[in-house]
Backbone as XML, in Angstrom:
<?xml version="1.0"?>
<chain id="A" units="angstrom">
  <residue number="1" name="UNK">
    <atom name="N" x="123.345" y="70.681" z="131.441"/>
    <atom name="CA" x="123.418" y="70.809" z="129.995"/>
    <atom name="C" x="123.524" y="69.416" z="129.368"/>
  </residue>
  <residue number="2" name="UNK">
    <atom name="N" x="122.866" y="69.423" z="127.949"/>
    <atom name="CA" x="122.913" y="68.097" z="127.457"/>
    <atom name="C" x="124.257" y="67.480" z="126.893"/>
  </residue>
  <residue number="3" name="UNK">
    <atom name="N" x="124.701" y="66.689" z="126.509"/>
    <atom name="CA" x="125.933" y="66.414" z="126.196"/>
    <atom name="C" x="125.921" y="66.765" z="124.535"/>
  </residue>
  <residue number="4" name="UNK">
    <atom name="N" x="124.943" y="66.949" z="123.920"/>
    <atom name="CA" x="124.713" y="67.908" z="122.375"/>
    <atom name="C" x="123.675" y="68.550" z="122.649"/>
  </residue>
  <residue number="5" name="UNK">
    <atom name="N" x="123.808" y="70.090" z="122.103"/>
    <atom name="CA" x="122.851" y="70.791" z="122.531"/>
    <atom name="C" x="121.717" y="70.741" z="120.901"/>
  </residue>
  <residue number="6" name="UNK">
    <atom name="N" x="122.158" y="69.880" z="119.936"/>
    <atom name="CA" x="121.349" y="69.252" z="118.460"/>
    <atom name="C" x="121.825" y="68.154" z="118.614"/>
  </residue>
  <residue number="7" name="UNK">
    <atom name="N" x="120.809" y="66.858" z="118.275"/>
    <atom name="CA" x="120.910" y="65.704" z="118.080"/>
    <atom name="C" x="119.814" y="65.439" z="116.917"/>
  </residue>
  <residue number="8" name="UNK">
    <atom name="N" x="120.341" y="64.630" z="115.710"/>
    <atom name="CA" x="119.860" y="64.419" z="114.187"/>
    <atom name="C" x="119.918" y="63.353" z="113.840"/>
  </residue>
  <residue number="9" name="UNK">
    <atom name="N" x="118.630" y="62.551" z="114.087"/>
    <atom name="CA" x="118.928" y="60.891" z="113.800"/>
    <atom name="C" x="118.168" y="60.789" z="112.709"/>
  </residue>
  <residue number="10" name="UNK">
    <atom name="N" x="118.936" y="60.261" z="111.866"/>
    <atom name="CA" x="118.222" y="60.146" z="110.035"/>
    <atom name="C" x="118.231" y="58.461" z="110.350"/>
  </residue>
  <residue number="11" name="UNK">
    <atom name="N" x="116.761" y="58.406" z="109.945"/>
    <atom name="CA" x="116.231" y="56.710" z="109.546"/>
    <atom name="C" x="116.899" y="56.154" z="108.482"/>
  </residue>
  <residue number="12" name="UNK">
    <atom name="N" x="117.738" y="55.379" z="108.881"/>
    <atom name="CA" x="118.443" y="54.423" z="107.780"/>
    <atom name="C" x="117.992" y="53.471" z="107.392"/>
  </residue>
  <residue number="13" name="UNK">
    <atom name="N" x="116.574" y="52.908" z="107.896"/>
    <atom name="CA" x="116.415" y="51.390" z="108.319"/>
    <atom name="C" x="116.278" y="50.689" z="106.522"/>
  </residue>
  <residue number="14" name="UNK">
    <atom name="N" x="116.539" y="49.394" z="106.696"/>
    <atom name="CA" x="115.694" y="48.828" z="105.265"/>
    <atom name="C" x="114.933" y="47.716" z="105.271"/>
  </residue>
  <residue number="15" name="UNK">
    <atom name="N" x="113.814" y="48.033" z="104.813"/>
    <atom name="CA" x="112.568" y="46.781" z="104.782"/>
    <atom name="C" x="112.963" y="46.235" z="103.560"/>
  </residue>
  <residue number="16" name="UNK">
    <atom name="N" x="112.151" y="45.173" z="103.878"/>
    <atom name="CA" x="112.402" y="44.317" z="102.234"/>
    <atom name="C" x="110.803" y="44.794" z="101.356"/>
  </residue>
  <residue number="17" name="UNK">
    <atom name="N" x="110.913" y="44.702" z="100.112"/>
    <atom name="CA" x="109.768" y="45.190" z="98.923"/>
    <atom name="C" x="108.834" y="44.206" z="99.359"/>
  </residue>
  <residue number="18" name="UNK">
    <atom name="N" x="107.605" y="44.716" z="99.305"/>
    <atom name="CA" x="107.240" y="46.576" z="98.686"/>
    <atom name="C" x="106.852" y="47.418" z="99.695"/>
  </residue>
  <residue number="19" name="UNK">
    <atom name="N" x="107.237" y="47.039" z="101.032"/>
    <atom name="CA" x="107.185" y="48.003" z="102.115"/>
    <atom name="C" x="108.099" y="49.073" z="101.847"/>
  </residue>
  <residue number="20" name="UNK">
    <atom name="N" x="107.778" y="50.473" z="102.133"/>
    <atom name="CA" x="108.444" y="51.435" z="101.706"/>
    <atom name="C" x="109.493" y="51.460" z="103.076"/>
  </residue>
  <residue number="21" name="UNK">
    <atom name="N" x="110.751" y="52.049" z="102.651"/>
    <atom name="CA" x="111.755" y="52.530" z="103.255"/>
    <atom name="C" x="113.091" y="53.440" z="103.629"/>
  </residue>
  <residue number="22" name="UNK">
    <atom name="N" x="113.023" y="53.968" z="103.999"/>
    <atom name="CA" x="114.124" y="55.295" z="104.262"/>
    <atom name="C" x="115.690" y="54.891" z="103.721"/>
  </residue>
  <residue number="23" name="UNK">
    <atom name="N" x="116.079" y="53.996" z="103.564"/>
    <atom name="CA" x="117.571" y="53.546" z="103.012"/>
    <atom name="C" x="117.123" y="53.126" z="101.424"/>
  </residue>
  <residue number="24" name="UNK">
    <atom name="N" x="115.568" y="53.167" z="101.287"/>
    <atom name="CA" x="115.692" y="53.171" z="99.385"/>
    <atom name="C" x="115.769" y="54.445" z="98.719"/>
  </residue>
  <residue number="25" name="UNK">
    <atom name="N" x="115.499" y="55.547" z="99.719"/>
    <atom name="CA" x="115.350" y="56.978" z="99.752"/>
    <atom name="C" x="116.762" y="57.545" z="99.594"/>
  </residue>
  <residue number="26" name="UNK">
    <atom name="N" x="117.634" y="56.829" z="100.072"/>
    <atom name="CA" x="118.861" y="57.526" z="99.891"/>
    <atom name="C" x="119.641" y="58.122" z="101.397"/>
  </residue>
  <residue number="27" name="UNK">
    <atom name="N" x="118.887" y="57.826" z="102.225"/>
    <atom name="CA" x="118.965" y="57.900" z="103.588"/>
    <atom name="C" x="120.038" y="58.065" z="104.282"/>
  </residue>
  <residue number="28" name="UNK">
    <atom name="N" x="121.170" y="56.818" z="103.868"/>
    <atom name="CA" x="122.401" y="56.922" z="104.116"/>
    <atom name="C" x="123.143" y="57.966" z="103.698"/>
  </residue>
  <residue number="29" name="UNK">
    <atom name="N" x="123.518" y="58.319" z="102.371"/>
    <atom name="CA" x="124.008" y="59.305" z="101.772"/>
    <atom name="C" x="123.668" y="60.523" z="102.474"/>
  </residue>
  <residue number="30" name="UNK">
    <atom name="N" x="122.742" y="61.342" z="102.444"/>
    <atom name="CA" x="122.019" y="62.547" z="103.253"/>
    <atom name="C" x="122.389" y="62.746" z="104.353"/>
  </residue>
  <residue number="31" name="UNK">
    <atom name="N" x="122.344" y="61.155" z="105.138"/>
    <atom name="CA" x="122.908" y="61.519" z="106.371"/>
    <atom name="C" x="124.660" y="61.559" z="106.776"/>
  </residue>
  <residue number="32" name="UNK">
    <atom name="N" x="125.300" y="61.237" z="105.463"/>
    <atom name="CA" x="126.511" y="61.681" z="105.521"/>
    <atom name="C" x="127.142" y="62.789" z="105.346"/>
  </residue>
  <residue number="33" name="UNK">
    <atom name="N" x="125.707" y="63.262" z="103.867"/>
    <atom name="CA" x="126.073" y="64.691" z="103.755"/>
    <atom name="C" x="125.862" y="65.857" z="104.848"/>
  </residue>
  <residue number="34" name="UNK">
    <atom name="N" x="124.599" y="65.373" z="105.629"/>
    <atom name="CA" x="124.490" y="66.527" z="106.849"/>
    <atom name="C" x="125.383" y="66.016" z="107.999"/>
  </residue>
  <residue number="35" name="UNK">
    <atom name="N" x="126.229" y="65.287" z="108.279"/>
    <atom name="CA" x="127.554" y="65.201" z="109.020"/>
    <atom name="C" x="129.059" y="66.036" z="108.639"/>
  </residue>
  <residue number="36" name="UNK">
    <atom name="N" x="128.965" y="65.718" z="107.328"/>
    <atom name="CA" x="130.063" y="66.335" z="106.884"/>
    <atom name="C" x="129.780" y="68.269" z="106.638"/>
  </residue>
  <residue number="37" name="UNK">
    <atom name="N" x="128.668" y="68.133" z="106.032"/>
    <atom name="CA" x="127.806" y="69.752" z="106.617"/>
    <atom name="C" x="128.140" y="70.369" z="107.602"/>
  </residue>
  <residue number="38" name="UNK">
    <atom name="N" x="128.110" y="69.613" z="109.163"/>
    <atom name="CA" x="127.901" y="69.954" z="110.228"/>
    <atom name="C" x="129.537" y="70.292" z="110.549"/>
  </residue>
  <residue number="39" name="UNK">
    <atom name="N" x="130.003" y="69.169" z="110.085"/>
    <atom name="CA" x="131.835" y="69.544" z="110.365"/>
    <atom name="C" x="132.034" y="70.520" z="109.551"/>
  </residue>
  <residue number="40" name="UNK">
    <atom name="N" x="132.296" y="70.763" z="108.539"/>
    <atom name="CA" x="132.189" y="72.121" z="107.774"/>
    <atom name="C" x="131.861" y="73.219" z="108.604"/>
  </residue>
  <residue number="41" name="UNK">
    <atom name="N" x="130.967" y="73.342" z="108.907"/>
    <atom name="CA" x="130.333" y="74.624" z="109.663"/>
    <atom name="C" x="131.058" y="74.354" z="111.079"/>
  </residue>
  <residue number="42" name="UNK">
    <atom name="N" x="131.674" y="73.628" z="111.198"/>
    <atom name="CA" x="132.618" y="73.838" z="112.359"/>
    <atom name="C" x="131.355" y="73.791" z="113.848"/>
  </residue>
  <residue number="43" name="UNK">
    <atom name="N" x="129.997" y="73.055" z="113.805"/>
    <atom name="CA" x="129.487" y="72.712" z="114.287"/>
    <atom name="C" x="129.671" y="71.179" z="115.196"/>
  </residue>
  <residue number="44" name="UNK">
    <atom name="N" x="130.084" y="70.459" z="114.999"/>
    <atom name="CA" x="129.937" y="69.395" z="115.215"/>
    <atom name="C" x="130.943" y="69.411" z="116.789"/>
  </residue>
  <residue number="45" name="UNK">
    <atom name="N" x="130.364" y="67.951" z="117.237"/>
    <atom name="CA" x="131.155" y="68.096" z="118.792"/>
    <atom name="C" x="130.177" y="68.161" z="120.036"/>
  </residue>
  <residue number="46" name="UNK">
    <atom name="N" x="130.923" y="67.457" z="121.161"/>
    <atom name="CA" x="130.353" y="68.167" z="122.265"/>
    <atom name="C" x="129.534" y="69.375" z="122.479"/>
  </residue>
  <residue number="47" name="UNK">
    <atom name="N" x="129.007" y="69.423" z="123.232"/>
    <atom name="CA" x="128.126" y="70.835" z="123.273"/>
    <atom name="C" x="127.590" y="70.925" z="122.111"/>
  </residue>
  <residue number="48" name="UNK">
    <atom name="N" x="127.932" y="70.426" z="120.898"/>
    <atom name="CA" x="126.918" y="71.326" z="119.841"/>
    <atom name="C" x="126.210" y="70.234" z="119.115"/>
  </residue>
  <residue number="49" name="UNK">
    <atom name="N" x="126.819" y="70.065" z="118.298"/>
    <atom name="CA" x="125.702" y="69.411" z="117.277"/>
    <atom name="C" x="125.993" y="68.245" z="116.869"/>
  </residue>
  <residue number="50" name="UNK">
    <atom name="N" x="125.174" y="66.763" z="117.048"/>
    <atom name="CA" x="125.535" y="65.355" z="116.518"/>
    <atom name="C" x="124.354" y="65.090" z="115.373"/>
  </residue>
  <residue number="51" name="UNK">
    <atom name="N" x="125.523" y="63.960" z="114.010"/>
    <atom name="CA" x="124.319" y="63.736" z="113.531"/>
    <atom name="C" x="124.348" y="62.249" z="113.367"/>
  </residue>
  <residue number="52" name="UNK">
    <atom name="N" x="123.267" y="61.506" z="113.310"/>
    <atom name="CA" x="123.693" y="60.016" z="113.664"/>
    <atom name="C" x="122.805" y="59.375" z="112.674"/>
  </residue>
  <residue number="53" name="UNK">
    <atom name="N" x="123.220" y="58.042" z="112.178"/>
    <atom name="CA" x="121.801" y="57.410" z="111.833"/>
    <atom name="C" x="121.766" y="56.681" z="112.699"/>
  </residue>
  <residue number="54" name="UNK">
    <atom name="N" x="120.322" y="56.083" z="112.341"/>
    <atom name="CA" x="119.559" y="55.636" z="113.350"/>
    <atom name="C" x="118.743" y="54.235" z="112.609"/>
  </residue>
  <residue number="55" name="UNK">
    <atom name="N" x="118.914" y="53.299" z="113.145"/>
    <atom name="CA" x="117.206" y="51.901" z="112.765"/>
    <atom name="C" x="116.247" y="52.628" z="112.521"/>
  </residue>
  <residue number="56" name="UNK">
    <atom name="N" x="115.396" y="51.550" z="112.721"/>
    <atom name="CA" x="114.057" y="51.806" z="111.910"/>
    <atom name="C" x="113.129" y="53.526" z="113.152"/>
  </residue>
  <residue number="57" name="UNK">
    <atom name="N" x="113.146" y="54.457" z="112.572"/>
    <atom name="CA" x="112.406" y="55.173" z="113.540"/>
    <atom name="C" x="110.876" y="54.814" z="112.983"/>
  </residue>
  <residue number="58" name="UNK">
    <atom name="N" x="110.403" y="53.967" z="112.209"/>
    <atom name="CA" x="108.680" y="53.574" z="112.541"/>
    <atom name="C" x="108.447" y="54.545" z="111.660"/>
  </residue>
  <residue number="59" name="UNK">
    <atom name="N" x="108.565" y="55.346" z="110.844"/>
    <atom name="CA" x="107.756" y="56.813" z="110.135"/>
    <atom name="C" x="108.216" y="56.463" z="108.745"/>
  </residue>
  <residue number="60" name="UNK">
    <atom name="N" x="109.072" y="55.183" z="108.266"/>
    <atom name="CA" x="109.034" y="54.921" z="107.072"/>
    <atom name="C" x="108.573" y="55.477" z="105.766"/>
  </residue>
  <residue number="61" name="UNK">
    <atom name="N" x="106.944" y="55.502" z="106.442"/>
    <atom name="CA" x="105.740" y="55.047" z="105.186"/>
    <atom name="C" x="105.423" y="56.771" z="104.599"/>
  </residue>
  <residue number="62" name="UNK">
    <atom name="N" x="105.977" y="57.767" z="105.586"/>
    <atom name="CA" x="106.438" y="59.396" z="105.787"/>
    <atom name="C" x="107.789" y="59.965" z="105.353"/>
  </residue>
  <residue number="63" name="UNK">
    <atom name="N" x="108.523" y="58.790" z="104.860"/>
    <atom name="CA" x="110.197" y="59.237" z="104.709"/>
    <atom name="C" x="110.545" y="59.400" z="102.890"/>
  </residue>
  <residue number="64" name="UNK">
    <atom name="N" x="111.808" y="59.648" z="103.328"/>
    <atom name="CA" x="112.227" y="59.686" z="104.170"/>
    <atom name="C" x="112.380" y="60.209" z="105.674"/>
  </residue>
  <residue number="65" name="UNK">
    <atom name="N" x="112.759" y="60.137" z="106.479"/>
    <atom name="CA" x="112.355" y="60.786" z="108.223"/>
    <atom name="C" x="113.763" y="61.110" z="109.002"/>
  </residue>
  <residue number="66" name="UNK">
    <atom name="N" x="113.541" y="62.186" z="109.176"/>
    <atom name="CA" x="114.873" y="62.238" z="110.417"/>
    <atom name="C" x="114.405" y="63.288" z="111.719"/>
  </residue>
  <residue number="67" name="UNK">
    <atom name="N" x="115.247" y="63.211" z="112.548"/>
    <atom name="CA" x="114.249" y="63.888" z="114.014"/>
    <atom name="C" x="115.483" y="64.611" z="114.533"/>
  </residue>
  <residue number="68" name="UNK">
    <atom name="N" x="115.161" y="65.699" z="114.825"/>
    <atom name="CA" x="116.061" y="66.754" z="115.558"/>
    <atom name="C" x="115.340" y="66.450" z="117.073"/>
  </residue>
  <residue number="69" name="UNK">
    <atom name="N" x="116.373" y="66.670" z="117.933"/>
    <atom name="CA" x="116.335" y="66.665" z="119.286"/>
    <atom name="C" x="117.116" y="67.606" z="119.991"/>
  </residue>
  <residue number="70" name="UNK">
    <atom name="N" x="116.835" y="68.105" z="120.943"/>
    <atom name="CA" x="115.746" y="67.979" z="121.935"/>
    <atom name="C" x="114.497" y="68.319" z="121.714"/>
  </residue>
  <residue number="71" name="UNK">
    <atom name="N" x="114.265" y="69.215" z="120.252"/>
    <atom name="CA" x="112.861" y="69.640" z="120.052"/>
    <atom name="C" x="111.909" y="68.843" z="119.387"/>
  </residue>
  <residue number="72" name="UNK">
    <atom name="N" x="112.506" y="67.384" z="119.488"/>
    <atom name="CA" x="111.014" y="66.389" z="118.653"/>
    <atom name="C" x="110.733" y="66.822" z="117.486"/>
  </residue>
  <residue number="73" name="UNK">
    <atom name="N" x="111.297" y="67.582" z="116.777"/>
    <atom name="CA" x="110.919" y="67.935" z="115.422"/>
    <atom name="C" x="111.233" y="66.861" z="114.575"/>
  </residue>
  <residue number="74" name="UNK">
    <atom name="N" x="110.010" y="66.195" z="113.542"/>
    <atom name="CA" x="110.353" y="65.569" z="112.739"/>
    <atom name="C" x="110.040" y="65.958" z="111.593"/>
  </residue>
  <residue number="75" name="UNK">
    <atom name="N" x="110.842" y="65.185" z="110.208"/>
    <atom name="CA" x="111.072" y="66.258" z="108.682"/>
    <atom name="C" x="111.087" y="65.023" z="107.943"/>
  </residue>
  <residue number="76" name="UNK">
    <atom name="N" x="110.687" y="65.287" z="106.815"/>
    <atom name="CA" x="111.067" y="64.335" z="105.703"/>
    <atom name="C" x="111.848" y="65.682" z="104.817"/>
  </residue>
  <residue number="77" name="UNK">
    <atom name="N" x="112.450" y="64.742" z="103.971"/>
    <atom name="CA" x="113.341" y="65.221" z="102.728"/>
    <atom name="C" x="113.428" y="64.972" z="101.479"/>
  </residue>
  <residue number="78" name="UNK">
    <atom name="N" x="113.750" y="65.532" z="100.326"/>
    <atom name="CA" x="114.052" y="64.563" z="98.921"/>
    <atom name="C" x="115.464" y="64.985" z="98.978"/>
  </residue>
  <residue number="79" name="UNK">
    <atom name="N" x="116.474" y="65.729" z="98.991"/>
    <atom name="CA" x="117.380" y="66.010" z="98.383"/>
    <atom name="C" x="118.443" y="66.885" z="99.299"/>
  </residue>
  <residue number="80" name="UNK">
    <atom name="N" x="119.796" y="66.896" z="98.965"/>
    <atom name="CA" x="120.787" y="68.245" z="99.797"/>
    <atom name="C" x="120.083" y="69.091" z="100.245"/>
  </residue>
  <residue number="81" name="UNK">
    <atom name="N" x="119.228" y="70.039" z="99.096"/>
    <atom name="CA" x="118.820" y="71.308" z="99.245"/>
    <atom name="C" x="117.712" y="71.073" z="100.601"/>
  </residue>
  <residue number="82" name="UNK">
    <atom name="N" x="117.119" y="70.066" z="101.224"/>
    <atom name="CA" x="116.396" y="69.776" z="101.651"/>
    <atom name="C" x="116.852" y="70.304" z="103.250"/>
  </residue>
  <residue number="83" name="UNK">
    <atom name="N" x="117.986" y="69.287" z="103.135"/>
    <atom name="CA" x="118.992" y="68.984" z="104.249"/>
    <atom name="C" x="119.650" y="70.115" z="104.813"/>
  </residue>
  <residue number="84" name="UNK">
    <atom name="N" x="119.801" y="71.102" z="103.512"/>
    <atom name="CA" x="120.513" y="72.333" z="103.801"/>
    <atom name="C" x="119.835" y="73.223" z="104.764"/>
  </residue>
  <residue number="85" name="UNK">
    <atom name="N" x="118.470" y="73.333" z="103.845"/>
    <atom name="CA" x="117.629" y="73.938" z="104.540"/>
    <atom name="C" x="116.878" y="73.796" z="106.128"/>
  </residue>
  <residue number="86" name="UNK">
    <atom name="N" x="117.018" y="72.584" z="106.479"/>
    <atom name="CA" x="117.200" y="72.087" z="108.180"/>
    <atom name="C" x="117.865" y="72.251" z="109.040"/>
  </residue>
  <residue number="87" name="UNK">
    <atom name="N" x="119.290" y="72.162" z="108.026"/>
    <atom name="CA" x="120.730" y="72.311" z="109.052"/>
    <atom name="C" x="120.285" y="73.737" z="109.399"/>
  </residue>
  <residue number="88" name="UNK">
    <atom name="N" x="120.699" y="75.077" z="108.260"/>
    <atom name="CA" x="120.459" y="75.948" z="108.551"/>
    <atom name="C" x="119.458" y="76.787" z="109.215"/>
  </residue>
  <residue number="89" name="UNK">
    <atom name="N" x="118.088" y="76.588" z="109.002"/>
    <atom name="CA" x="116.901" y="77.466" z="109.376"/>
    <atom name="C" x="116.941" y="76.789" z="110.905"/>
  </residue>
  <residue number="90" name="UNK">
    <atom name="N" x="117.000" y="75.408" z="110.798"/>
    <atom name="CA" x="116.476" y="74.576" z="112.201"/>
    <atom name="C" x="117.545" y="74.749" z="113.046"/>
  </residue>
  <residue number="91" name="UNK">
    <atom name="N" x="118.696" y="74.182" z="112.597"/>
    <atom name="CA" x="119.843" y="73.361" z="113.401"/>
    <atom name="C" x="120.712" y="74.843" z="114.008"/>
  </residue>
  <residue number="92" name="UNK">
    <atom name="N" x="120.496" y="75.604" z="113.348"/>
    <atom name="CA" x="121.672" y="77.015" z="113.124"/>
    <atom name="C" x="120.806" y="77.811" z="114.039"/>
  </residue>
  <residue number="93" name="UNK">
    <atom name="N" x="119.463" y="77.684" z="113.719"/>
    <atom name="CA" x="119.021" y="79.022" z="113.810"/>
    <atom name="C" x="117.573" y="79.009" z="114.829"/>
  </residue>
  <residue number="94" name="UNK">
    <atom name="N" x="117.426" y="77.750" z="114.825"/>
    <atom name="CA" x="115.846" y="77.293" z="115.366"/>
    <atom name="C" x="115.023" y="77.495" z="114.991"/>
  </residue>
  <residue number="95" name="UNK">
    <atom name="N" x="114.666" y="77.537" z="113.904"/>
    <atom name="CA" x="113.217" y="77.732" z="112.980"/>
    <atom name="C" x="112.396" y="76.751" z="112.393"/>
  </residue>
  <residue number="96" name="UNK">
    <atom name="N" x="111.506" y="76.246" z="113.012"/>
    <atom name="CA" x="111.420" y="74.820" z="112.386"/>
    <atom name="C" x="110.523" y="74.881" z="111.004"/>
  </residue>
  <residue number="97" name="UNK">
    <atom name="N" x="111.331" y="74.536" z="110.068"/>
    <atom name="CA" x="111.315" y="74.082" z="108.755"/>
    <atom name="C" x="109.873" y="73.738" z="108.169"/>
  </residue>
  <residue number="98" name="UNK">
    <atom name="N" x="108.692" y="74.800" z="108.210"/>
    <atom name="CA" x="107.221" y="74.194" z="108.320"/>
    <atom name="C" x="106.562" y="73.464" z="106.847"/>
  </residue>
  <residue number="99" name="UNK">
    <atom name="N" x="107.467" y="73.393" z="106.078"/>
    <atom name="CA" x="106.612" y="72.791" z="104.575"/>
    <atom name="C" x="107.299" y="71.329" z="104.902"/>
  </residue>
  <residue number="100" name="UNK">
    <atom name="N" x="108.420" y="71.122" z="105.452"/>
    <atom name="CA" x="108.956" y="69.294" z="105.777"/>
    <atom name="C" x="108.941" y="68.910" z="107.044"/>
  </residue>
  <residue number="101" name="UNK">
    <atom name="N" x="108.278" y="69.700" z="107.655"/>
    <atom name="CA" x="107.818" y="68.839" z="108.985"/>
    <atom name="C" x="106.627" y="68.143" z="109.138"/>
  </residue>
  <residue number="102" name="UNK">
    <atom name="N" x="106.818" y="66.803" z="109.646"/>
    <atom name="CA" x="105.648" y="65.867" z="109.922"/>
    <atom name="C" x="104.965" y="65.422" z="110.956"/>
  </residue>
</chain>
């Protein structure tokens, strides 16, 4: 067994202008809110569910970007409701999220 059975690395990275980038997106924030999400739901922990940021994952110019693992699923986002909708359909439930996946 894996040591998280969900792993959620949201691209934090920041380029300098006018290369586009996931931390002008708001990146950080989002990915605090789907941590604190995850503790809420009493998810978080060993065995279950991590959410991390992460450097540059390269998909910038697509982001914001974050990648669920073990299933390689990658998503962009604008907003909570975005996030919500990942944690839950994807992260909860395994459904991968088909209008924000990239």
């Amino acid at each position: 067994m894996s040591h998280y059975r969900c792993h959620v690395f949201f691209c934090c990275n920041k380029r300098d202008a006018p290369e586009k980038c996931c931390a002008d997106a708001g990146a950080a924030d989002l990915q605090a809110y789907a941590k604190a999400r995850i503790k809420e739901l009493k998810l978080n922990g060993k065995g279950s569910v991590r959410i991390n940021k992460a450097g540059c994952l390269d998909r910038c110019e697509e982001g914001p970007v974050l990648v669920v693992y073990p299933d390689a699923i990658w998503y962009t986002y604008v907003d909570r409701e975005d996030i919500d909708e990942i944690i839950d359909r994807h992260v909860v439930h395994g459904e991968v999220v088909e209008r924000l996946k990239i």
